[in-house]
DRENLUMVEX-187156 format. One record per atom (N, C-alpha, C, CB): residue number from 1; residue in one letter; atom name; y, z, x. Coordinates in nm, 2 decimals, m for minus. Atoms other than C-alpha are relative to their C-alpha. Glycine has a CB too. Example, Ala and Ser with C-alpha at 12.3 -4.5 7.8 and 13.67 -1.06 7.14 Angstrom:
BEGIN
> i, aa, at, py, pz, px
> 1, A, N, m0.12, 0.00, 0.09 .
> 1, A, CA, m0.45, 0.78, 1.23 .
> 1, A, C, 0.12, 0.00, 0.09 .
> 1, A, CB, 0.00, 0.12, m0.10 .
> 2, S, N, m0.11, 0.00, m0.09 .
> 2, S, CA, m0.11, 0.71, 1.37 .
> 2, S, C, 0.11, 0.08, m0.08 .
> 2, S, CB, 0.05, m0.14, 0.04 .
***
This chain:
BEGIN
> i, aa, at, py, pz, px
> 1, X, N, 0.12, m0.02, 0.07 .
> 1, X, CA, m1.24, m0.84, 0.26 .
> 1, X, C, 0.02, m0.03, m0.15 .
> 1, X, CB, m0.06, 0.14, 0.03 .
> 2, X, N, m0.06, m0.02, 0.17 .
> 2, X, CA, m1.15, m0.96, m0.07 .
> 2, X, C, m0.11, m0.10, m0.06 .
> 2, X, CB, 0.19, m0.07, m0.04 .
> 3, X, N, 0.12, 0.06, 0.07 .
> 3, X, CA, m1.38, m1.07, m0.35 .
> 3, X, C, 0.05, m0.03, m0.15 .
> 3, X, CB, m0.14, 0.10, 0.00 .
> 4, X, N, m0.06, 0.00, 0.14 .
> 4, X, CA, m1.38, m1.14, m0.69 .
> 4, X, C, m0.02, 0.14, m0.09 .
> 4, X, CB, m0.08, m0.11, m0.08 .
> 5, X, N, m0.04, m0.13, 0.07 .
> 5, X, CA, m1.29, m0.87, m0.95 .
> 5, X, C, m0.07, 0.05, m0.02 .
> 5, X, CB, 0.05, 0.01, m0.11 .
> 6, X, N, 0.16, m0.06, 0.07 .
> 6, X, CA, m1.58, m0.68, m1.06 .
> 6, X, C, 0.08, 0.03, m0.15 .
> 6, X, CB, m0.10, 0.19, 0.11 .
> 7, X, N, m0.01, m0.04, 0.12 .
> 7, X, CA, m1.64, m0.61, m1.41 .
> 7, X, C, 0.02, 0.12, m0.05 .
> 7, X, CB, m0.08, m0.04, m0.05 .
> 8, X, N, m0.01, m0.15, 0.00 .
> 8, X, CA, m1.60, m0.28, m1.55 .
> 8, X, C, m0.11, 0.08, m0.06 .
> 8, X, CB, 0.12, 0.03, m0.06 .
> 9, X, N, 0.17, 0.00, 0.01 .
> 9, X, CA, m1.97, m0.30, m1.68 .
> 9, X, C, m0.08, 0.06, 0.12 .
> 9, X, CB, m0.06, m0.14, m0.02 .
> 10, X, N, 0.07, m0.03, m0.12 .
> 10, X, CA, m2.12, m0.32, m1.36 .
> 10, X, C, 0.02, 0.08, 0.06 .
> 10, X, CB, 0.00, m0.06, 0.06 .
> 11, X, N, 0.02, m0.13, m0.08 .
> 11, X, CA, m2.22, m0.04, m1.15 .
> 11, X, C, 0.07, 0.00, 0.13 .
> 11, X, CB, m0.15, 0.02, 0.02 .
> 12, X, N, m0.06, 0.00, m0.11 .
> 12, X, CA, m2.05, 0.07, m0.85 .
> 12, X, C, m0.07, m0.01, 0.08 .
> 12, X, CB, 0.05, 0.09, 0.02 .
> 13, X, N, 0.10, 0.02, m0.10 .
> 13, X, CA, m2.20, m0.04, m0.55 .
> 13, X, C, 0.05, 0.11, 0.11 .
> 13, X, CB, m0.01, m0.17, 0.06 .
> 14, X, N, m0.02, m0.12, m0.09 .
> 14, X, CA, m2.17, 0.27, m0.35 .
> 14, X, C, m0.01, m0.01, 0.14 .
> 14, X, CB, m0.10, 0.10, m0.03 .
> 15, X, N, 0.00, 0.04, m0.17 .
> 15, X, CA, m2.27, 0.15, 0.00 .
> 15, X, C, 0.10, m0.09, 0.03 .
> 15, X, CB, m0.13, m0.07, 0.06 .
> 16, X, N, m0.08, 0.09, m0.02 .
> 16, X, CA, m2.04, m0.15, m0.03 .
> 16, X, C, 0.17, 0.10, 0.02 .
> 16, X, CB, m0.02, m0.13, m0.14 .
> 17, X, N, m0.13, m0.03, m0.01 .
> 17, X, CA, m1.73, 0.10, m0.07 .
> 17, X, C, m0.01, 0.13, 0.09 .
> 17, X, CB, 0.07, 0.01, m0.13 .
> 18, X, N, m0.01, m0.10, m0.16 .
> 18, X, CA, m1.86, 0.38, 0.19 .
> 18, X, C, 0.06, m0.10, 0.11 .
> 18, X, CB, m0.17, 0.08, 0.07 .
> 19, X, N, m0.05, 0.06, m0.13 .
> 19, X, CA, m1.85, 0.03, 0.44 .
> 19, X, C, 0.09, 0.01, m0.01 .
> 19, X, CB, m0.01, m0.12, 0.03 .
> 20, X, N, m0.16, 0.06, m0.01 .
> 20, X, CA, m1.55, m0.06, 0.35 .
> 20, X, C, 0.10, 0.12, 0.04 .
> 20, X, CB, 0.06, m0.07, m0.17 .
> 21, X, N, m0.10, m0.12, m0.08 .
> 21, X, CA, m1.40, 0.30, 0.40 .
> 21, X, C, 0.03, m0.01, 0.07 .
> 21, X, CB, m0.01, 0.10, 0.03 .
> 22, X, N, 0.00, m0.01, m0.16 .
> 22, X, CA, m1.51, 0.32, 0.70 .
> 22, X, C, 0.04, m0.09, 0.12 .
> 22, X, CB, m0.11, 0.01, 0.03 .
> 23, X, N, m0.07, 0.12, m0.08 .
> 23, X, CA, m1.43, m0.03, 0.83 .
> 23, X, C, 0.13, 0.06, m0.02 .
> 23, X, CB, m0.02, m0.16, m0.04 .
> 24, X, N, m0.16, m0.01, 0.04 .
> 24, X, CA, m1.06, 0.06, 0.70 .
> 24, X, C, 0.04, 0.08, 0.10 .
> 24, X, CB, 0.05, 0.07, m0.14 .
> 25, X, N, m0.06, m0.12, m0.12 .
> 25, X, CA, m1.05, 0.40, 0.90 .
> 25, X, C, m0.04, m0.06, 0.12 .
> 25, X, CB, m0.07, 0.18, m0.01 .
> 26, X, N, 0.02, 0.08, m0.15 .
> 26, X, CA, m1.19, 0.22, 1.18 .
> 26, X, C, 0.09, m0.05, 0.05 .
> 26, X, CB, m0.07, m0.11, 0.01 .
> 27, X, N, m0.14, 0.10, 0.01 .
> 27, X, CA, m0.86, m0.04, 1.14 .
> 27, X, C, 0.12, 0.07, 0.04 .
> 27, X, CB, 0.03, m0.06, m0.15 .
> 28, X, N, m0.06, m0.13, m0.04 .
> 28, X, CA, m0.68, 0.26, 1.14 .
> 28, X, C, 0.06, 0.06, 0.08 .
> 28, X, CB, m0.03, 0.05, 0.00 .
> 29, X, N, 0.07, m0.09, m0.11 .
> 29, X, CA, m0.79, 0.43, 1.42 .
> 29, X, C, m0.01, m0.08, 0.20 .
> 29, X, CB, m0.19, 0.01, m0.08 .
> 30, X, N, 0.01, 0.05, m0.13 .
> 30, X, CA, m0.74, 0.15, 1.70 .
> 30, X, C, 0.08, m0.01, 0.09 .
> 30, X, CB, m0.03, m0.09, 0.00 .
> 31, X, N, m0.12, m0.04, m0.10 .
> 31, X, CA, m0.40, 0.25, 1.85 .
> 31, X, C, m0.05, 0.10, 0.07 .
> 31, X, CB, 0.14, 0.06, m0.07 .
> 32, X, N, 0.00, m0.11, m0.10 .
> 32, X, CA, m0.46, 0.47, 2.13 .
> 32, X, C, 0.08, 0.13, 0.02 .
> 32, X, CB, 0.01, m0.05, 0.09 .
> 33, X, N, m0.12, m0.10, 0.03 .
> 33, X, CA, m0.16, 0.66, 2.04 .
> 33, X, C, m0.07, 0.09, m0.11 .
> 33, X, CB, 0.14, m0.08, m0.06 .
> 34, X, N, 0.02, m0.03, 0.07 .
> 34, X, CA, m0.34, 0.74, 1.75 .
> 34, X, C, m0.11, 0.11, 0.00 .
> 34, X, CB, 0.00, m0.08, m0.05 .
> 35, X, N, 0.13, m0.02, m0.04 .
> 35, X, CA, m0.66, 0.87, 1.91 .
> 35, X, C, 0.03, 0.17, 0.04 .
> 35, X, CB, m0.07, m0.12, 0.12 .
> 36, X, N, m0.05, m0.13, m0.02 .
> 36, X, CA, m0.66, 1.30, 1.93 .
> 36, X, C, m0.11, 0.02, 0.09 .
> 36, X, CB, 0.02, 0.10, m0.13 .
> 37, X, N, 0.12, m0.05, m0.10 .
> 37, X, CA, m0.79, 1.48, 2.23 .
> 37, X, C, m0.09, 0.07, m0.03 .
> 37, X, CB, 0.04, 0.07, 0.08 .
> 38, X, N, 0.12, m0.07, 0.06 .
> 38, X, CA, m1.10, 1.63, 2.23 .
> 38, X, C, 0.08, 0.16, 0.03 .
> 38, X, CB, m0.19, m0.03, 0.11 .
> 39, X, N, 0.00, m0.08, m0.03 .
> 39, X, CA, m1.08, 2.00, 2.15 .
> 39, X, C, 0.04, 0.11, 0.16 .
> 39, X, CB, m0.07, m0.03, m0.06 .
> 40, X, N, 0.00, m0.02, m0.15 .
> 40, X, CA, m1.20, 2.11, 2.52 .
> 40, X, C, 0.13, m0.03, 0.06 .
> 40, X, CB, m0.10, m0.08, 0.06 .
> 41, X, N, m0.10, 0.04, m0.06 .
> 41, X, CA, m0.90, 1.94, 2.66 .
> 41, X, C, 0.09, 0.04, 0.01 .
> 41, X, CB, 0.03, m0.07, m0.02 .
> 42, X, N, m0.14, m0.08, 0.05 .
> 42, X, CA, m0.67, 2.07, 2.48 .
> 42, X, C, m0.02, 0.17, 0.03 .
> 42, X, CB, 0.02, m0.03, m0.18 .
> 43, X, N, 0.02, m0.18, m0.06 .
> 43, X, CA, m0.79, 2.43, 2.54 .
> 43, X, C, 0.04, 0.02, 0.20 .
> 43, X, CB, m0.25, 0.05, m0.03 .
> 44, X, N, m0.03, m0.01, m0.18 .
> 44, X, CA, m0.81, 2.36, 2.94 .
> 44, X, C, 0.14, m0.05, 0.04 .
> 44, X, CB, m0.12, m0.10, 0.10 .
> 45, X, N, m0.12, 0.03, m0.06 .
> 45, X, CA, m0.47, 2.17, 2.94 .
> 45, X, C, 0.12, 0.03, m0.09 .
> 45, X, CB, 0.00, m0.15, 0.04 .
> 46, X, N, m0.16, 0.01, 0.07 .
> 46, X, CA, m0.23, 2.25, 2.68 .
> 46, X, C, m0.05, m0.08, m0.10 .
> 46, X, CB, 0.15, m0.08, 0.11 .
> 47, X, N, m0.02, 0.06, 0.12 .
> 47, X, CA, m0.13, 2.10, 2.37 .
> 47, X, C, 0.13, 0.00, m0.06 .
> 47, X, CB, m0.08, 0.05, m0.09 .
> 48, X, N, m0.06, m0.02, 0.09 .
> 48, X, CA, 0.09, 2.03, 2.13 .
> 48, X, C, m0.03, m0.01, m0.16 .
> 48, X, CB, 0.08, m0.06, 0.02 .
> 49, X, N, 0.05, m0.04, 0.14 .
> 49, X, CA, 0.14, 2.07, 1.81 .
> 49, X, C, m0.02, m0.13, m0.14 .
> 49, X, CB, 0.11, 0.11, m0.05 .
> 50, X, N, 0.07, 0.07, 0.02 .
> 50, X, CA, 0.02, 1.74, 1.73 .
> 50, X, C, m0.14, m0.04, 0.02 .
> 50, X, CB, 0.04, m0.03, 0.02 .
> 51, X, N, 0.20, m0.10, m0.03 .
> 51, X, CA, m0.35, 1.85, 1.86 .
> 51, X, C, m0.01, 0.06, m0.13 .
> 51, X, CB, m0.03, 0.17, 0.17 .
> 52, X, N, 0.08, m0.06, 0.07 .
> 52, X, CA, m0.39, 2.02, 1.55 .
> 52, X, C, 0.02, m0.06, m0.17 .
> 52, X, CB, 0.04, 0.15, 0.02 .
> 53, X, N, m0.02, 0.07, 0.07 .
> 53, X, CA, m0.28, 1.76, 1.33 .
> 53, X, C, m0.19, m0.07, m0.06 .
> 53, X, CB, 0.12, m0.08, 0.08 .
> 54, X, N, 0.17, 0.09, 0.07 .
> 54, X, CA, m0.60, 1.56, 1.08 .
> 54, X, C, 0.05, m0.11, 0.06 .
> 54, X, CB, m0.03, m0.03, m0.21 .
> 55, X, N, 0.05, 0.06, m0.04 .
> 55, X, CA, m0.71, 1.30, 1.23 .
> 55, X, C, 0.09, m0.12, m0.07 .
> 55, X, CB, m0.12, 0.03, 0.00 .
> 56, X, N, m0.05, 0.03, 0.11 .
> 56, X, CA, m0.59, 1.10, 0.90 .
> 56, X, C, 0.06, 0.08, m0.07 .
> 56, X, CB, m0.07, m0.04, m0.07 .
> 57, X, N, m0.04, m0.07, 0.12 .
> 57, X, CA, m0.33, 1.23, 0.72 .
> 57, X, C, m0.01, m0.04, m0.11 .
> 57, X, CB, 0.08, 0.03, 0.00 .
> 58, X, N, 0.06, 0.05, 0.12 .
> 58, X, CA, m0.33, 1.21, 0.35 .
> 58, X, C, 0.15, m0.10, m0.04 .
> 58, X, CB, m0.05, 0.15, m0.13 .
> 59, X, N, m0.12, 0.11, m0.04 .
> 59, X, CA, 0.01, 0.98, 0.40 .
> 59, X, C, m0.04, m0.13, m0.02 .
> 59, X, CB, 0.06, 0.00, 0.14 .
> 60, X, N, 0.06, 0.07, m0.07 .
> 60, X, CA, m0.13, 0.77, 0.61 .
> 60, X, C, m0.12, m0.07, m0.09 .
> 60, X, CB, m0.03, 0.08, 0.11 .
> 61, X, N, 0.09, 0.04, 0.10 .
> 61, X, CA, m0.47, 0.73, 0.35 .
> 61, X, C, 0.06, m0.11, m0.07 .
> 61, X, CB, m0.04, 0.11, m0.10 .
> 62, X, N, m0.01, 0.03, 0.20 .
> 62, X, CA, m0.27, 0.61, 0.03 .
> 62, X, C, m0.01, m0.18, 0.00 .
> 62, X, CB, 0.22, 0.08, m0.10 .
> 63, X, N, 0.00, 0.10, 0.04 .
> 63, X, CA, m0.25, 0.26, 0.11 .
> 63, X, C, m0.14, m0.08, m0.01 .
> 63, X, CB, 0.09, m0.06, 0.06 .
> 64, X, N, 0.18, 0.07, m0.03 .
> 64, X, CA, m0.64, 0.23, 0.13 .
> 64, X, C, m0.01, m0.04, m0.18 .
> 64, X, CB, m0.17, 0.17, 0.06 .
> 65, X, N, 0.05, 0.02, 0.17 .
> 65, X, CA, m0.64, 0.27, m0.28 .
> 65, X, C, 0.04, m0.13, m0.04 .
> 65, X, CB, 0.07, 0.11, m0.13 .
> 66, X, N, m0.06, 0.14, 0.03 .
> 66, X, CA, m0.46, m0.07, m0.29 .
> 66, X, C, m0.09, m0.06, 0.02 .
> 66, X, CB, 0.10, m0.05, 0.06 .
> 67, X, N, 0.11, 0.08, m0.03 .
> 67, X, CA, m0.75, m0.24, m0.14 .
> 67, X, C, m0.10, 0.03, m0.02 .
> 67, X, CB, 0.00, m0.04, 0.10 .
> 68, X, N, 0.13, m0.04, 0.14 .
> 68, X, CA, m1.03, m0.06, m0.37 .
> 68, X, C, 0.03, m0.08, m0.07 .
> 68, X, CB, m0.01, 0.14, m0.09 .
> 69, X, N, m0.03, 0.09, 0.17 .
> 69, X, CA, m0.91, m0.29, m0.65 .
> 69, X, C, m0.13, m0.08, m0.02 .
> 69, X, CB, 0.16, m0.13, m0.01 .
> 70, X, N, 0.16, 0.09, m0.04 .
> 70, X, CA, m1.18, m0.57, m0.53 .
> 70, X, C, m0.10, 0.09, m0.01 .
> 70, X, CB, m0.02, m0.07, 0.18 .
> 71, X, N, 0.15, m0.12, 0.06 .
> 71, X, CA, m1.46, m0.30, m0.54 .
> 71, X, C, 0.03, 0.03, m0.10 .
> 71, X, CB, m0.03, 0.14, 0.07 .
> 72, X, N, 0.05, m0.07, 0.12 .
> 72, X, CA, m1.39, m0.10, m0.85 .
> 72, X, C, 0.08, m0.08, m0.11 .
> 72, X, CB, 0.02, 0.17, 0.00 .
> 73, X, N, m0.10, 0.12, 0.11 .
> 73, X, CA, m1.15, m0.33, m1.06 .
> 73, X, C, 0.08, 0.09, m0.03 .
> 73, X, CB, m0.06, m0.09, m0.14 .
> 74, X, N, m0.15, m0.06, 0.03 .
> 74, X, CA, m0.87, m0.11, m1.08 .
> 74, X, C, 0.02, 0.08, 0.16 .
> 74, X, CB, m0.01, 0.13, m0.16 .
> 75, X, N, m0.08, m0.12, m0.07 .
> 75, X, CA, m0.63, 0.14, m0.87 .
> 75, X, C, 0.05, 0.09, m0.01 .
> 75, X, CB, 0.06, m0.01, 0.05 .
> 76, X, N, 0.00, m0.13, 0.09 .
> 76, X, CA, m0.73, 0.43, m0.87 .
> 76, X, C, 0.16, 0.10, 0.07 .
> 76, X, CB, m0.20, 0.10, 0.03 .
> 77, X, N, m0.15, m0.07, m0.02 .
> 77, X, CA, m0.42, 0.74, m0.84 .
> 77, X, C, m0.07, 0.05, 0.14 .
> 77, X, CB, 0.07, 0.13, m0.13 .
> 78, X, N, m0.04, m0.07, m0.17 .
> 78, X, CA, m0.32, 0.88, m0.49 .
> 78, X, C, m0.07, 0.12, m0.04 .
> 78, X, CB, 0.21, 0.03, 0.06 .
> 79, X, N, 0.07, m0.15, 0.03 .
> 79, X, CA, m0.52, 1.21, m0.67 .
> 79, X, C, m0.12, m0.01, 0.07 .
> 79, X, CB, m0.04, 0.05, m0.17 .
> 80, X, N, 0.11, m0.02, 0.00 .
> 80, X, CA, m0.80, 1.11, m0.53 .
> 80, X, C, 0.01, 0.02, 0.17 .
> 80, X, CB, m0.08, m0.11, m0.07 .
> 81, X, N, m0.04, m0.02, m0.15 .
> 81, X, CA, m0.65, 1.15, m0.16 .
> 81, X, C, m0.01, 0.14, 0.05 .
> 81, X, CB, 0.16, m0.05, 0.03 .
> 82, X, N, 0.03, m0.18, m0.01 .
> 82, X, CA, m0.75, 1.54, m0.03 .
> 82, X, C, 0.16, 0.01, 0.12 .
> 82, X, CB, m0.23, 0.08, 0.10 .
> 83, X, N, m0.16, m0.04, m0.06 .
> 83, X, CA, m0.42, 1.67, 0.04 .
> 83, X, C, m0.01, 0.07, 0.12 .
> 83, X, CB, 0.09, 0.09, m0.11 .
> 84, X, N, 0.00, m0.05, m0.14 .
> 84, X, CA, m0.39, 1.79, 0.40 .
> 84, X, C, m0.12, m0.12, 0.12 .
> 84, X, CB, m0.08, 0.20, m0.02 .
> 85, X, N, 0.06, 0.16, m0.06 .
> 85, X, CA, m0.57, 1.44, 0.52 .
> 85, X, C, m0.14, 0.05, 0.03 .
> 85, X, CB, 0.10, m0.07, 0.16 .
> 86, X, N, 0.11, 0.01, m0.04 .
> 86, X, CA, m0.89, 1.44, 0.72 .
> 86, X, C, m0.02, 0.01, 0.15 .
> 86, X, CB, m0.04, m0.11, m0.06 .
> 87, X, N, m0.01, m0.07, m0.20 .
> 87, X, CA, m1.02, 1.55, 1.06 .
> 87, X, C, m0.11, m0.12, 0.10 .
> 87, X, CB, m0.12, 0.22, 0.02 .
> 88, X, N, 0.05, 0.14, m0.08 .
> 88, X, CA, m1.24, 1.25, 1.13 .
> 88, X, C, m0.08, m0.09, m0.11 .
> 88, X, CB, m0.13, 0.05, 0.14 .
> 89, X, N, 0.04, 0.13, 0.08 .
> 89, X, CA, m1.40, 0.90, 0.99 .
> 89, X, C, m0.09, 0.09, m0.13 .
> 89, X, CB, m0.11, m0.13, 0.10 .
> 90, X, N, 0.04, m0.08, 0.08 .
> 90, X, CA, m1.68, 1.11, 0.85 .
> 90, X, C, m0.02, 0.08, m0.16 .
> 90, X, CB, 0.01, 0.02, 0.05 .
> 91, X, N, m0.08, m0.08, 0.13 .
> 91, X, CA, m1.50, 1.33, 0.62 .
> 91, X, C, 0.09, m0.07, m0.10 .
> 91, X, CB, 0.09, 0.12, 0.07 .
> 92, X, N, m0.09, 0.12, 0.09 .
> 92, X, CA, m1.26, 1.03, 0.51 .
> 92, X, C, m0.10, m0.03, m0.09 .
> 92, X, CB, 0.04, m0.15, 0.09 .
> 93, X, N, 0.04, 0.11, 0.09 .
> 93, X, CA, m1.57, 0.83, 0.39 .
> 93, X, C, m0.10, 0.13, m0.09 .
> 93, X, CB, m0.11, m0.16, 0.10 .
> 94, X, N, 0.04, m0.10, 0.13 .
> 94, X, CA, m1.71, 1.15, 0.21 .
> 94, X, C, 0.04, 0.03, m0.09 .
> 94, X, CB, m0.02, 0.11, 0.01 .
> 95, X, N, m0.13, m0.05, 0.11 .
> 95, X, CA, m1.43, 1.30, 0.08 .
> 95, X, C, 0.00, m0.14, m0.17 .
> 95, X, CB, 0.22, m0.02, 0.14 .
> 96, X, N, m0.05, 0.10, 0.07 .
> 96, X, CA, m1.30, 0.98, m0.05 .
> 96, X, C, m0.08, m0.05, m0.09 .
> 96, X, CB, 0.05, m0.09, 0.07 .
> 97, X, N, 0.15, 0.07, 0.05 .
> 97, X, CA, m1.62, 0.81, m0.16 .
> 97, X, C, m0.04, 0.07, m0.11 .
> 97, X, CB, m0.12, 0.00, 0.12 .
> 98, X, N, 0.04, m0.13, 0.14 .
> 98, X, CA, m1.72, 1.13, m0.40 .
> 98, X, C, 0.11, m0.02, m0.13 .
> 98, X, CB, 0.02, 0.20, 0.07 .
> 99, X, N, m0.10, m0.01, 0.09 .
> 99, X, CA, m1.36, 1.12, m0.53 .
> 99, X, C, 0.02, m0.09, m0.12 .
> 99, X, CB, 0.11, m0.02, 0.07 .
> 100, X, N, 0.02, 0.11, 0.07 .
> 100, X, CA, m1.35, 0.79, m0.62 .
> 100, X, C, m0.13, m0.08, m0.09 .
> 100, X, CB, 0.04, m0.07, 0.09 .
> 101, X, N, 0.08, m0.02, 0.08 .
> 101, X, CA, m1.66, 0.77, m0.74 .
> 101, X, C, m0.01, 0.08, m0.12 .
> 101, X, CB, m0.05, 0.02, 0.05 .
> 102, X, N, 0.01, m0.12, 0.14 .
> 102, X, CA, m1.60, 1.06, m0.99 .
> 102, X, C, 0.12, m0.08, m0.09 .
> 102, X, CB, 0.05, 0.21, 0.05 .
> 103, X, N, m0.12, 0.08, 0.10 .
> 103, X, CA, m1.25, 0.83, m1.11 .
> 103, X, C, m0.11, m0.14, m0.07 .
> 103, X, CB, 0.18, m0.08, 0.14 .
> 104, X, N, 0.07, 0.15, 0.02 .
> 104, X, CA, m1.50, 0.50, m1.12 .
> 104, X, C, m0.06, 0.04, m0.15 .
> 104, X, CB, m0.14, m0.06, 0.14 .
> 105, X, N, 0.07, m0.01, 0.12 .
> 105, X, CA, m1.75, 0.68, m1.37 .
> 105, X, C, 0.13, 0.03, m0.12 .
> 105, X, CB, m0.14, 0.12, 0.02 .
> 106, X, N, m0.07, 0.04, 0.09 .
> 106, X, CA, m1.46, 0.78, m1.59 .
> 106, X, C, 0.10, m0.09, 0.01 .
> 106, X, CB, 0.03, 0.08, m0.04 .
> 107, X, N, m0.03, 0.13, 0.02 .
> 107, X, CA, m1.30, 0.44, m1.57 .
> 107, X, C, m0.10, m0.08, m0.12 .
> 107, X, CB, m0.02, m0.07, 0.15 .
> 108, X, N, 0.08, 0.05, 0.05 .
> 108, X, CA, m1.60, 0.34, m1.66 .
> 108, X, C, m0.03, m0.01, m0.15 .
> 108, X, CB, m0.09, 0.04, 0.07 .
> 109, X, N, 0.03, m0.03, 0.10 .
> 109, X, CA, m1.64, 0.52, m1.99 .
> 109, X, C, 0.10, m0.06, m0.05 .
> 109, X, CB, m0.03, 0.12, m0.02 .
> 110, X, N, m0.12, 0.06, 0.12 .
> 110, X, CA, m1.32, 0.35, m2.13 .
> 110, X, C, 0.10, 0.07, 0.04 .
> 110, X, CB, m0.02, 0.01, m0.18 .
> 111, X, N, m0.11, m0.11, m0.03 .
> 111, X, CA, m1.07, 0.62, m2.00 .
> 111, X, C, 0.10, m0.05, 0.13 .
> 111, X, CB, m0.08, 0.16, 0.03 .
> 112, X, N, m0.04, 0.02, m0.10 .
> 112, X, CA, m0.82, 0.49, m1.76 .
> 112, X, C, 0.12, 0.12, 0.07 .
> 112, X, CB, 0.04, m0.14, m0.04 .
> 113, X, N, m0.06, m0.09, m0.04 .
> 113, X, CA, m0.60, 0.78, m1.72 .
> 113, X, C, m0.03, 0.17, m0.02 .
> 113, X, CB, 0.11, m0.04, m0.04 .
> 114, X, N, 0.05, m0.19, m0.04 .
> 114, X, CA, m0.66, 1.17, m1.59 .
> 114, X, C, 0.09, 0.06, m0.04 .
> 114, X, CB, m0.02, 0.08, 0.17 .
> 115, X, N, m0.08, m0.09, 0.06 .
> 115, X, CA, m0.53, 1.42, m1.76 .
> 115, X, C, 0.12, 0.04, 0.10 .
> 115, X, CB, m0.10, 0.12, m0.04 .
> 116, X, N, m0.10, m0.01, m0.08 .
> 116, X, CA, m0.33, 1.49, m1.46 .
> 116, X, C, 0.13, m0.08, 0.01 .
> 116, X, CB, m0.06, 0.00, 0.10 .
> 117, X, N, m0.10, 0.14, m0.03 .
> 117, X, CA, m0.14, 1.14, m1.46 .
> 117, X, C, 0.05, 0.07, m0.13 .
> 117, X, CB, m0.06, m0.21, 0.00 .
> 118, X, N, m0.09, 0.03, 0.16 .
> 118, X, CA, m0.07, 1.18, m1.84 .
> 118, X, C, 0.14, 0.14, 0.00 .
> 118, X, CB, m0.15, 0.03, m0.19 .
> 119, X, N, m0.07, m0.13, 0.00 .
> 119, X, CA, 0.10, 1.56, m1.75 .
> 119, X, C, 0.10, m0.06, 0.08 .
> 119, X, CB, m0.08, 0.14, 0.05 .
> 120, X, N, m0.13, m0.01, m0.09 .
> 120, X, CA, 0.29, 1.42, m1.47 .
> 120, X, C, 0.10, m0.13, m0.06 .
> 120, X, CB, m0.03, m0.02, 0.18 .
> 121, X, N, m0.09, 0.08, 0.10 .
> 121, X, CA, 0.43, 1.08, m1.73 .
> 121, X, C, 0.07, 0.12, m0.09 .
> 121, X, CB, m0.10, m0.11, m0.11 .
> 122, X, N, m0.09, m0.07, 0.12 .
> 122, X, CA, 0.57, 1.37, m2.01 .
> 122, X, C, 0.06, 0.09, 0.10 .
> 122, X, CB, m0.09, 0.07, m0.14 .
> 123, X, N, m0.10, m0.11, m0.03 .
> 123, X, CA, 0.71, 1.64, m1.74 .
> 123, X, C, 0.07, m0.12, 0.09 .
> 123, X, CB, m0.06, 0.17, 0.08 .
> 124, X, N, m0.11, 0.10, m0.08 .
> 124, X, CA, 0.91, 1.30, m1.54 .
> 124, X, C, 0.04, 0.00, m0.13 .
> 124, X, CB, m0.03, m0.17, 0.09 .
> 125, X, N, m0.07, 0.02, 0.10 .
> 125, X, CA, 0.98, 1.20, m1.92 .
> 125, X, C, 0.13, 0.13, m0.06 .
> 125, X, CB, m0.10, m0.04, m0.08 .
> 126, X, N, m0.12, m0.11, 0.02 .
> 126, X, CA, 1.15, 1.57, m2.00 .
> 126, X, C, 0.08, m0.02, 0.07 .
> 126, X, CB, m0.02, 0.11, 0.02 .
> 127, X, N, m0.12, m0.02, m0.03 .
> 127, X, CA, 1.38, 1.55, m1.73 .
> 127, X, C, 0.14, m0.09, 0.00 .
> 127, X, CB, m0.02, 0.03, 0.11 .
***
């Protein structure tokens, strides 16, 4: 799905990067290996302790921010990944979608780095 850069003027097209979530986790999501039993199932037959595993972990996410660049013109930090992953598509293209949306508008203003990045450049630099 790749396009040309966007500007950093232009507005986020918000539906274009819920699709695109969602197509991704879709992409994702098509190993069978990958696919978790329904609840029910697991209650009537057993489980392990991969049944209680997210759906998406937040691992598993990070290489999605690489292929935001084409939508928002940058890449944004792995901060925006909800740590303990995601329990289904749904909650991916929410979660994520809000997150990155809240990095886009300050992008937007001229600010390319979160106070958080700049703390974790000077406490790597101390050691």
């Amino acid at each position: 799905m790749a396009s040309k850069p966007r500007n950093r003027k232009e507005p986020l097209d918000r539906r274009r990067l819920r699709d695109f979530l969602g197509g991704w986790y879709d992409s994702q999501m098509t190993s069978a290996l990958r696919k978790p039993r329904p609840p029910e199932e697991v209650r009537k037959h057993g489980g392990s302790v991969f049944d209680i595993q997210p759906e998406m972990s937040s691992t598993k996410a990070v290489p999605v921010l690489l292929e935001l660049t084409d939508i928002l013109g940058f890449e944004p930090s792995k901060d925006v990944i909800k740590k303990g992953g995601y329990k289904d598509r749904d909650e991916f293209v929410r979660e994520l979608s809000g997150r990155v949306e809240k990095v886009f508008e300050t992008y937007s203003e001229g600010v390319t780095e979160t106070p958080k990045q700049e703390k974790e450049i000077s406490r790597h630099a101390q050691l």
